[in-house]
TIMI-2910 file (N, C-alpha, C, CB; in pm, 1 decimal, decimal comma, always signed):
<rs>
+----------+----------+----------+----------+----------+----------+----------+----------+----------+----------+----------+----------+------+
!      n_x !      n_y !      n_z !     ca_x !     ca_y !     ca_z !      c_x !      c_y !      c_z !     cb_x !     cb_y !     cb_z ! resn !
+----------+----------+----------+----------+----------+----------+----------+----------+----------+----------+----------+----------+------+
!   -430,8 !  -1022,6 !  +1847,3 !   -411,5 !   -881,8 !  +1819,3 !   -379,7 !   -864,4 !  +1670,4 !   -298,3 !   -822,8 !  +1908,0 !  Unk !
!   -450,4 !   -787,5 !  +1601,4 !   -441,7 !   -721,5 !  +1458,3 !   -278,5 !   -627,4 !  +1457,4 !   -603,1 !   -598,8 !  +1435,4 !  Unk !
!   -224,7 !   -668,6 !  +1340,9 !   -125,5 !   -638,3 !  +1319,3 !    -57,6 !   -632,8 !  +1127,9 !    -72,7 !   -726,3 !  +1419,4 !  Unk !
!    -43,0 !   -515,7 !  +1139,3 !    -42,5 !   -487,2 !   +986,8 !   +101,4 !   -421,6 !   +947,8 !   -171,8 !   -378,7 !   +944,9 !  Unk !
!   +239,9 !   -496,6 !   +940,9 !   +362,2 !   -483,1 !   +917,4 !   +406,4 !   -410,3 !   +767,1 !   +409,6 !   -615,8 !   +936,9 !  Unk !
!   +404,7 !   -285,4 !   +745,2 !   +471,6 !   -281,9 !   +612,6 !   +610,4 !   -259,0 !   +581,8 !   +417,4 !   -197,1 !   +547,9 !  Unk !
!   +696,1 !   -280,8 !   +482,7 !   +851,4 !   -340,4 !   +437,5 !   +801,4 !   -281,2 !   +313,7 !   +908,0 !   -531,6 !   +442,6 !  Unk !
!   +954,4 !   -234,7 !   +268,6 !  +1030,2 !   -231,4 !   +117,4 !   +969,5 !    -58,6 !    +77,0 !   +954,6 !   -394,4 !    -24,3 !  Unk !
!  +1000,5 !    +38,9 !   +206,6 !  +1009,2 !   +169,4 !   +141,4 !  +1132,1 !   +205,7 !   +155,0 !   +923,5 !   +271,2 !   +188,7 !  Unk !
!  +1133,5 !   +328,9 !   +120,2 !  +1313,1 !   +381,5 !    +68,8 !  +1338,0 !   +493,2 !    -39,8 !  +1401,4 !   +244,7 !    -10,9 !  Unk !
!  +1474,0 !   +533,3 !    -60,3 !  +1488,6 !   +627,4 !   -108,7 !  +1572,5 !   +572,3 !   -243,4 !  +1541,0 !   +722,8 !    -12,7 !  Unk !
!  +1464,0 !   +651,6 !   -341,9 !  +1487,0 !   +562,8 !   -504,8 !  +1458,8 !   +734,2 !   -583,5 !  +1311,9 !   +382,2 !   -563,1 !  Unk !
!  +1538,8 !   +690,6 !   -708,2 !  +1550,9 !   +806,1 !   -787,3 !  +1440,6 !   +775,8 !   -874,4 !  +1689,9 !   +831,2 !   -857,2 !  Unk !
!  +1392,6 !   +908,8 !   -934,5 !  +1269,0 !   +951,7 !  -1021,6 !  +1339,9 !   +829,8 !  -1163,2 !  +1257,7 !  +1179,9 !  -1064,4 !  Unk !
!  +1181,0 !   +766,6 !  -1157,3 !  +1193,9 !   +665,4 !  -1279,1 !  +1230,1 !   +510,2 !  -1249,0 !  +1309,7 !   +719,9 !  -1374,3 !  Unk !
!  +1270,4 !   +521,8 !  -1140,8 !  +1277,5 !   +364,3 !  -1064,8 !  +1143,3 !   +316,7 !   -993,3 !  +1398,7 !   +362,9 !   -935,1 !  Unk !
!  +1224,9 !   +173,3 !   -937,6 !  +1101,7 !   +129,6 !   -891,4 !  +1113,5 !    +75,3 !   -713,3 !  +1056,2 !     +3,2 !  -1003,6 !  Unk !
!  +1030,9 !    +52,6 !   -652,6 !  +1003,5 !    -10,6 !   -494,1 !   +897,8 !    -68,4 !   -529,5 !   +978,5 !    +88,1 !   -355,3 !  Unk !
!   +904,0 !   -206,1 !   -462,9 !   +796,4 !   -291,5 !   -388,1 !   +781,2 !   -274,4 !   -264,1 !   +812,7 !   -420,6 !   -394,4 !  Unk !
!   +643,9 !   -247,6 !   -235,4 !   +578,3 !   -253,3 !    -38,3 !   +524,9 !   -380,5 !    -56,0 !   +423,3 !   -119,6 !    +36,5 !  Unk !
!   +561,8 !   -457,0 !   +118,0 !   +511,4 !   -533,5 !   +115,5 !   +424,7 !   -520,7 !   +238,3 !   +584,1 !   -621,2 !    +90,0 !  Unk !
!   +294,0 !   -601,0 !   +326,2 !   +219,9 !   -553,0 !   +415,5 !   +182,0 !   -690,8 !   +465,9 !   +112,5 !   -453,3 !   +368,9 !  Unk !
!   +264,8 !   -712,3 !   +533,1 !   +229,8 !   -869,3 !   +637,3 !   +129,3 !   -841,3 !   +733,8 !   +369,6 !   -932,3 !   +742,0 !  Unk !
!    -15,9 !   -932,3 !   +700,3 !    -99,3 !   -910,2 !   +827,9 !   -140,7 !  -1034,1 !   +920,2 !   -228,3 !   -844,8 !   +784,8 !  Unk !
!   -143,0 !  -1025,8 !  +1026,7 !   -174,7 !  -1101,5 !  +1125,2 !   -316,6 !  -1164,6 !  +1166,3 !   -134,1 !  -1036,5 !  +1209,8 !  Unk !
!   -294,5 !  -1296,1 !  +1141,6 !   -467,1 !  -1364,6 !  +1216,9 !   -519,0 !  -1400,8 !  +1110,8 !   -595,2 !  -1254,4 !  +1301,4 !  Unk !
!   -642,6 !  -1346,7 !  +1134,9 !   -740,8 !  -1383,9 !  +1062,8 !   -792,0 !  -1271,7 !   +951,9 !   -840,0 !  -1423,8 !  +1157,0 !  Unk !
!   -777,6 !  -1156,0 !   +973,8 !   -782,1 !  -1010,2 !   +947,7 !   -742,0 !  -1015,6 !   +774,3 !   -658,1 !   -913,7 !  +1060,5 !  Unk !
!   -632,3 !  -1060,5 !   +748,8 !   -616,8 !  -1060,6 !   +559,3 !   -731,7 !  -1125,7 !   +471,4 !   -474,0 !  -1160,4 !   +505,2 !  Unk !
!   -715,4 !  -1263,7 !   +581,6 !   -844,2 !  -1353,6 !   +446,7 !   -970,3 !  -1293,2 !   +428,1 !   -906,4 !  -1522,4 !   +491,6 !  Unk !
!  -1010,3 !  -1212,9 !   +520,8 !  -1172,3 !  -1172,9 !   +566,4 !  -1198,9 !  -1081,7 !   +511,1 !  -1212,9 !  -1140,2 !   +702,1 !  Unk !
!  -1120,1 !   -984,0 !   +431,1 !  -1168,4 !   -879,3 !   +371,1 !  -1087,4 !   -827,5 !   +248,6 !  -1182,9 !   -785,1 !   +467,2 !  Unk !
!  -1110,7 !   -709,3 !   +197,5 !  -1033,1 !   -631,8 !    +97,1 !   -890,8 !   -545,4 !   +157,6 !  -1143,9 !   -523,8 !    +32,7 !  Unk !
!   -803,2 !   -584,2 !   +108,8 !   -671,7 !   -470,8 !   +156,4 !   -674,0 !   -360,6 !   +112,7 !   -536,3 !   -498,8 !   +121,2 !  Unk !
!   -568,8 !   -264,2 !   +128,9 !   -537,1 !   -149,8 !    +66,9 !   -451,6 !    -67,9 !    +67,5 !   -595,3 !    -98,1 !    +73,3 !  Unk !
!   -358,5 !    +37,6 !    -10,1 !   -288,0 !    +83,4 !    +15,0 !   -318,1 !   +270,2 !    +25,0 !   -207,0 !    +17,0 !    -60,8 !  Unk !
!   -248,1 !   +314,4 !    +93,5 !   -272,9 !   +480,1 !   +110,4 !   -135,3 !   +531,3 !   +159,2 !   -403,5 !   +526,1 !   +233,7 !  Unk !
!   -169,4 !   +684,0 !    +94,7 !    -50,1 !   +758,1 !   +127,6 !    -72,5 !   +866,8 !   +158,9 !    +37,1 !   +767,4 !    +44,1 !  Unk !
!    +36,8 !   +920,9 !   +229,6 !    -17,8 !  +1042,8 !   +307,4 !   +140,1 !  +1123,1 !   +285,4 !    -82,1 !  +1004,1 !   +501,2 !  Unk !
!   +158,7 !  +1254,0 !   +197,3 !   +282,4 !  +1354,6 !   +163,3 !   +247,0 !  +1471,7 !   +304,3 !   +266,1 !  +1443,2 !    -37,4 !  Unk !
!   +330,6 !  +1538,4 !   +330,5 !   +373,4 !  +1629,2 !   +427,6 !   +250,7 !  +1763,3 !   +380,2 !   +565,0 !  +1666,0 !   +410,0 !  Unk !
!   +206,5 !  +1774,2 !   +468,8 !    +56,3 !  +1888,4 !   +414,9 !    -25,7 !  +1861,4 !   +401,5 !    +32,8 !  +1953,8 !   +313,4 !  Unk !
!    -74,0 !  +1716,0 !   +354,3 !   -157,8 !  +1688,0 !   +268,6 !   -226,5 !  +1558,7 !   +328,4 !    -93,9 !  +1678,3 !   +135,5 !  Unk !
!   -393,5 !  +1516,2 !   +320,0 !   -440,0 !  +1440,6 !   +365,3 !   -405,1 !  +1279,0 !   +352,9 !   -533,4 !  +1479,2 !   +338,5 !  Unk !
!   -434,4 !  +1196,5 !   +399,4 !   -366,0 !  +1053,0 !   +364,2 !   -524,0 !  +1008,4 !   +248,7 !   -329,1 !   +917,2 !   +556,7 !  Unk !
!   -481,9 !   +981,9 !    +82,4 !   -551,9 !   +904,2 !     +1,1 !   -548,4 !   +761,1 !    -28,1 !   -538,9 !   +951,1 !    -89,2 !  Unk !
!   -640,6 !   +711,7 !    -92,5 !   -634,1 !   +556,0 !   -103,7 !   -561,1 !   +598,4 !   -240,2 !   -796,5 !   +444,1 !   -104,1 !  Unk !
!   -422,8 !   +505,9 !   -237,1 !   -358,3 !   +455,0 !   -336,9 !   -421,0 !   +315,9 !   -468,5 !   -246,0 !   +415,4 !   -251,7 !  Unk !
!   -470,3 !   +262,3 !   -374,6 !   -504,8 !   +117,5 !   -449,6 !   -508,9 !    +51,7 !   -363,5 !   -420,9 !    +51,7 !   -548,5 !  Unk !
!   -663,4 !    -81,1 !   -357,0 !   -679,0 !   -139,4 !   -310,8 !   -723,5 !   -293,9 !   -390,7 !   -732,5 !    -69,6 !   -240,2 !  Unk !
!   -746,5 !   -379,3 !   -291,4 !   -770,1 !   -525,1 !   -366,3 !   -870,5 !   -604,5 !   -263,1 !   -606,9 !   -622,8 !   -390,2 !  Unk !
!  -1001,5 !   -687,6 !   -376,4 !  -1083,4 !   -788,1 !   -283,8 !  -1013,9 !   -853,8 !   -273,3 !  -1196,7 !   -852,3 !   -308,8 !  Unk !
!  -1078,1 !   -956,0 !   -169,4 !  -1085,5 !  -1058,9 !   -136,5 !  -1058,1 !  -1180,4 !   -245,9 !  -1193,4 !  -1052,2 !    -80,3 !  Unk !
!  -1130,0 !  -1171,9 !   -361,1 !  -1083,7 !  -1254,5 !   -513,7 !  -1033,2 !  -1149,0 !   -615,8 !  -1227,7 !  -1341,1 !   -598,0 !  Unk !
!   -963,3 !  -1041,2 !   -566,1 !   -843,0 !  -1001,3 !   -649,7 !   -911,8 !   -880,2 !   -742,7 !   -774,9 !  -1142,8 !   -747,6 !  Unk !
!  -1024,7 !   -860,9 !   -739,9 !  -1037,9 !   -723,6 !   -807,6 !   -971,2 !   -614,5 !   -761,9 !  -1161,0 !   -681,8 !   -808,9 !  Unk !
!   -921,8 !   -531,6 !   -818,5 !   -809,7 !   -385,8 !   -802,3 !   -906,9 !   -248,3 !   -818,4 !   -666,8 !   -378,6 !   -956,7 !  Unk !
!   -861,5 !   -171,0 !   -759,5 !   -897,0 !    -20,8 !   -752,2 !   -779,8 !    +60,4 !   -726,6 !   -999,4 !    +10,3 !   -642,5 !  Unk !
!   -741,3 !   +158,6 !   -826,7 !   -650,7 !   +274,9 !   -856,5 !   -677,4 !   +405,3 !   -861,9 !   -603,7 !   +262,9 !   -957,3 !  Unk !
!   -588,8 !   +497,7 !   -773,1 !   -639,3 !   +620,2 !   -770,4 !   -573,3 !   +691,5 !   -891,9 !   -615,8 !   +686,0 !   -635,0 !  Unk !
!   -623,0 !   +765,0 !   -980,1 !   -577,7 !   +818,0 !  -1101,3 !   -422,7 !   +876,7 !  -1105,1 !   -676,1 !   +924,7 !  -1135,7 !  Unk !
!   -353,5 !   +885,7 !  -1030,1 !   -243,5 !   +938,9 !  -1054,6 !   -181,6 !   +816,0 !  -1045,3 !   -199,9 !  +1050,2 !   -975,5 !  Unk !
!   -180,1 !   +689,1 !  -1020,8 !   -118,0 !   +600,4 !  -1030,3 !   -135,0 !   +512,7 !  -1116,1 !   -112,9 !   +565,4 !   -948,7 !  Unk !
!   -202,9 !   +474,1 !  -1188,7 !   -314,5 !   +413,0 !  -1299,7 !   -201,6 !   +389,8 !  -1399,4 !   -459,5 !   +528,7 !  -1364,1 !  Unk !
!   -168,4 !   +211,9 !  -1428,0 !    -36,6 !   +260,3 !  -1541,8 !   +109,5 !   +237,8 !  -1472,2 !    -45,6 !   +450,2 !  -1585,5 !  Unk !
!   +120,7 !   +254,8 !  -1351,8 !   +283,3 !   +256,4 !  -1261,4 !   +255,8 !   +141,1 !  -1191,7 !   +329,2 !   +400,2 !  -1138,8 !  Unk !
!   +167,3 !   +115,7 !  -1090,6 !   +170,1 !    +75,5 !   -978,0 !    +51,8 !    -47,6 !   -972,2 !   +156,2 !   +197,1 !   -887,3 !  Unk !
!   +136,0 !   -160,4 !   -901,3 !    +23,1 !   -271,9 !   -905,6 !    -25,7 !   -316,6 !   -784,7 !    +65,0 !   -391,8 !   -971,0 !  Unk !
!   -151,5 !   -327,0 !   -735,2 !   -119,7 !   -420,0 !   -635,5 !   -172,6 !   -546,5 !   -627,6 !   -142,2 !   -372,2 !   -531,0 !  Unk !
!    -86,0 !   -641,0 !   -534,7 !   -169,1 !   -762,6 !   -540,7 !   -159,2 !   -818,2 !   -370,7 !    -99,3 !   -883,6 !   -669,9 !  Unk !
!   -207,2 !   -943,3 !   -420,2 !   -215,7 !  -1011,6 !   -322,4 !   -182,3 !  -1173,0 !   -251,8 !   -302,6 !   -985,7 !   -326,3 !  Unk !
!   -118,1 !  -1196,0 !   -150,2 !    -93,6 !  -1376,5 !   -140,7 !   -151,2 !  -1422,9 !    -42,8 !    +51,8 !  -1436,7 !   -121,0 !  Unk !
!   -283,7 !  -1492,0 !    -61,9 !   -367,0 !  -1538,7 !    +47,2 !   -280,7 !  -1584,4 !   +133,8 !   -466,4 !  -1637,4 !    +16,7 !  Unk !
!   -198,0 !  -1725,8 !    +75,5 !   -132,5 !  -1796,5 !   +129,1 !     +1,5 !  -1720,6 !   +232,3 !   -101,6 !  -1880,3 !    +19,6 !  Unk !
!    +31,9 !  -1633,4 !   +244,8 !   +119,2 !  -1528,5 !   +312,8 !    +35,6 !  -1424,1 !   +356,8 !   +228,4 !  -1469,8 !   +223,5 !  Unk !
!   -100,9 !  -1429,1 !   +358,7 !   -135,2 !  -1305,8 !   +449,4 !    -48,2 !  -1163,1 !   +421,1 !   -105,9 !  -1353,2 !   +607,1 !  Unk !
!    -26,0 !  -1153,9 !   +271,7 !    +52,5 !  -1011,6 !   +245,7 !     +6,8 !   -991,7 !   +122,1 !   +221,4 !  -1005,0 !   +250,8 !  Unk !
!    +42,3 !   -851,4 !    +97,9 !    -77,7 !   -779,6 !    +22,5 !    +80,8 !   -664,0 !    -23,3 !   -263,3 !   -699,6 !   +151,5 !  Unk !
!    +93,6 !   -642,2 !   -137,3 !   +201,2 !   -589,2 !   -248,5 !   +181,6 !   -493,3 !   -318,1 !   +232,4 !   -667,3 !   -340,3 !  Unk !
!   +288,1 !   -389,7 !   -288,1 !   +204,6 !   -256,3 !   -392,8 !   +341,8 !   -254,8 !   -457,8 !   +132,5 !    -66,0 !   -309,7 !  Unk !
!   +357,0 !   -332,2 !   -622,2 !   +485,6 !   -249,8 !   -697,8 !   +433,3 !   -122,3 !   -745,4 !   +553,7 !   -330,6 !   -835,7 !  Unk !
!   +580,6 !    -15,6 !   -743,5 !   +567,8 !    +70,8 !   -762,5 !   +669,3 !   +115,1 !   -889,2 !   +564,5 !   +116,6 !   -650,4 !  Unk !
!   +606,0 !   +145,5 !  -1003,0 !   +731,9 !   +141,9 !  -1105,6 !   +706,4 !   +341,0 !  -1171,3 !   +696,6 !    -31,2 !  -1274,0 !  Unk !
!   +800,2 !   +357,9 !  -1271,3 !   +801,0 !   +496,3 !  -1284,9 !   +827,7 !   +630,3 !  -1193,0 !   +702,3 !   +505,0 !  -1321,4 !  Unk !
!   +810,7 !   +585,3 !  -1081,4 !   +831,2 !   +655,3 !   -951,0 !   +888,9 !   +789,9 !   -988,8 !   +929,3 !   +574,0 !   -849,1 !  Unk !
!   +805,0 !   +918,5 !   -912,5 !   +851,2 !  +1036,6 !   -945,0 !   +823,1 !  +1109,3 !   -827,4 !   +797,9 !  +1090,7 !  -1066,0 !  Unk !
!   +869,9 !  +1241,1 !   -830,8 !   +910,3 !  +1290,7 !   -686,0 !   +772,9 !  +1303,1 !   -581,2 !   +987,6 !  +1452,8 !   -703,1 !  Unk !
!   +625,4 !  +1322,7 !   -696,7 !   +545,3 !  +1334,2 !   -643,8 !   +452,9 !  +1206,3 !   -605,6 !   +507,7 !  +1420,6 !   -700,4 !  Unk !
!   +533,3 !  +1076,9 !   -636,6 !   +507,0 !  +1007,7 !   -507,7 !   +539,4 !   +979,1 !   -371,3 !   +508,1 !   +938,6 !   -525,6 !  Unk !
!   +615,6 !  +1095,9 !   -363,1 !   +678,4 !  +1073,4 !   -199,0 !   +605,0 !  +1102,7 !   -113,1 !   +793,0 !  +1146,4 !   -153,3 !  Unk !
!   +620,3 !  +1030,1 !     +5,1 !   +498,0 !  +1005,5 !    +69,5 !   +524,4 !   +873,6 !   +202,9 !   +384,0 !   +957,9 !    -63,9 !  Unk !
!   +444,3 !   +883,1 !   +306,7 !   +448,1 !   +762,5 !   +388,4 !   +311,5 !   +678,4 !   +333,7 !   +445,7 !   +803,2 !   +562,2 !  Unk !
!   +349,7 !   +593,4 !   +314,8 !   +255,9 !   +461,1 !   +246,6 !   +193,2 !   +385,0 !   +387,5 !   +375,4 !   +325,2 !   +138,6 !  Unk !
!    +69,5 !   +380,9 !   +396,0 !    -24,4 !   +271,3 !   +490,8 !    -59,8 !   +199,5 !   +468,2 !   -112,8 !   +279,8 !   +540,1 !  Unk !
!    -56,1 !    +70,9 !   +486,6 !   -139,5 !    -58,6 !   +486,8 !   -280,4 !    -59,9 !   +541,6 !    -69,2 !   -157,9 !   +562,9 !  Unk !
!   -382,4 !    -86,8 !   +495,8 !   -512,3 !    -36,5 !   +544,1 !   -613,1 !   -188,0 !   +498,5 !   -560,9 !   +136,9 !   +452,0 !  Unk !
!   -694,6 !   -245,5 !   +636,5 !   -771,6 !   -301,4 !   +634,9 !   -889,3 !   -291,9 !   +672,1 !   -739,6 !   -356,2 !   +656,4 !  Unk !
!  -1020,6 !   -236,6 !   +603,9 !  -1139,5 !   -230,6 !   +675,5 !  -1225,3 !   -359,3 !   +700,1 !  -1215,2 !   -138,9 !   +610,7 !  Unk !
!  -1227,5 !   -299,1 !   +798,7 !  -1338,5 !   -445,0 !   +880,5 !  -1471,1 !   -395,9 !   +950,0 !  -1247,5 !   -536,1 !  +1033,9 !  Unk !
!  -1558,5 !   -404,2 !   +884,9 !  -1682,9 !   -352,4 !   +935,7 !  -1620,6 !   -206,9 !   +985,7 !  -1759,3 !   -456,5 !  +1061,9 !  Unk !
!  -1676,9 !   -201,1 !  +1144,9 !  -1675,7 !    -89,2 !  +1227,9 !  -1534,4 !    -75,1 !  +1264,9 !  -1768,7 !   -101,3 !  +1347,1 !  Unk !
!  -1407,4 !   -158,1 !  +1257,7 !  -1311,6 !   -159,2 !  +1234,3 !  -1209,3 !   -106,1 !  +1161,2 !  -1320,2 !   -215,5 !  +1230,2 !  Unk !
!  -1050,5 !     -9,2 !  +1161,5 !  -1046,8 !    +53,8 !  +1012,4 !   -916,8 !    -30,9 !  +1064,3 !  -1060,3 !   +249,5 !   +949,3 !  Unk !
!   -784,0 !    -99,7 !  +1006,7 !   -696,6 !   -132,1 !  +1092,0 !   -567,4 !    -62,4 !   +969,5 !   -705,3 !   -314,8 !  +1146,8 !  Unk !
!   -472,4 !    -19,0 !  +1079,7 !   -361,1 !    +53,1 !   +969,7 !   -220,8 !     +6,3 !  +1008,6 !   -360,0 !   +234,5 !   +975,6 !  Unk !
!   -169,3 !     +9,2 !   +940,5 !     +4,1 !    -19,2 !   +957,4 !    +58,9 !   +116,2 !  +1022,7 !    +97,0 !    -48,0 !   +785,9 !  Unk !
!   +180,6 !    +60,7 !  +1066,4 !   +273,0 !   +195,7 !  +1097,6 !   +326,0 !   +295,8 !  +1022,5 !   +374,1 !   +168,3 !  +1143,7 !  Unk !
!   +293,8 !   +255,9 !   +868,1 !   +367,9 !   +332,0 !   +784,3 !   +518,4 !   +300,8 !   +729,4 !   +368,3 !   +441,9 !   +846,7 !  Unk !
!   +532,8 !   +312,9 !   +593,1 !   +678,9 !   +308,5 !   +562,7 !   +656,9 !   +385,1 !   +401,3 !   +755,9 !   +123,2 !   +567,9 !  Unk !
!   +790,9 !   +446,6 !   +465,0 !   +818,7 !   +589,2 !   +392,0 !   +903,5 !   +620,3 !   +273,3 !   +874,0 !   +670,3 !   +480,2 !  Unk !
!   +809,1 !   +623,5 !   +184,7 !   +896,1 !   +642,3 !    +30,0 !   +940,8 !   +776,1 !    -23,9 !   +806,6 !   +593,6 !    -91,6 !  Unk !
!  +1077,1 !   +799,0 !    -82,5 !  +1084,2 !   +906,7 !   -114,7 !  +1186,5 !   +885,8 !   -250,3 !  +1121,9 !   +992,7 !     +5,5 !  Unk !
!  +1164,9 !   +967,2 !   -316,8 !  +1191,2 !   +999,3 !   -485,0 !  +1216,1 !  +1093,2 !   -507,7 !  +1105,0 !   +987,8 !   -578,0 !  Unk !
!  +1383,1 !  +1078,5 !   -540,7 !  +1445,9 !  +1201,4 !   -567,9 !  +1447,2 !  +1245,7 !   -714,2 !  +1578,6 !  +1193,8 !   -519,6 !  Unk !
!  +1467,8 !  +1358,3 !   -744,3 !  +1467,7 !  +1430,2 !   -855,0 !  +1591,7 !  +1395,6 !   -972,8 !  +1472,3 !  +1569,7 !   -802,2 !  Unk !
+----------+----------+----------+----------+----------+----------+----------+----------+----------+----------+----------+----------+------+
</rs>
């Protein structure tokens, strides 16, 4: 069973920083590209940043500059630091793996940035 654990959200003041971390299960990490997404109250869930398989990155423009992500084959976990942090990244953060016809998501963990 596919299983996509994310850790290290929380409540941090504007200008600090959080690390997510996204433990995945099986076989499911090595086989493809990860990713991260967020989804604020109203508003649709976007791709934050994602990473291949050999480590190329993709950033959605409002984060470009703050936020890194990476990856540890060897741990099957996949890392989004988050630095500069401001109110309008608050948000529940997803762990996201596509697999073919497959989309697989975490439960969510929920960042918020106070003013």
């Amino acid at each position: 069973q596919v299983q996509l654990v994310e850790s290290g959200g929380g409540l941090v003041q504007a200008g600090g920083s959080l690390r997510l971390s996204c433990a995945a299960s099986g076989s499911i990490f090595s086989s493809g590209p990860m990713g991260w997404y967020r989804q604020a109250p109203g508003k649709q869930r976007g791709l934050v940043a994602d990473i291949t398989r050999g480590g190329s990155t993709n950033y959605a423009d409002s984060v470009k500059g703050r936020f890194t992500i990476s990856r540890d084959n060897a741990k099957n976990t996949v890392y989004l630091q988050m630095n500069s942090l401001t109110p309008e990244d608050t948000a529940v953060y997803y762990c996201n793996a596509p697999r073919g016809v497959k989309n697989y998501w975490g439960q969510g963990t929920q960042v918020t940035v106070s003013s």
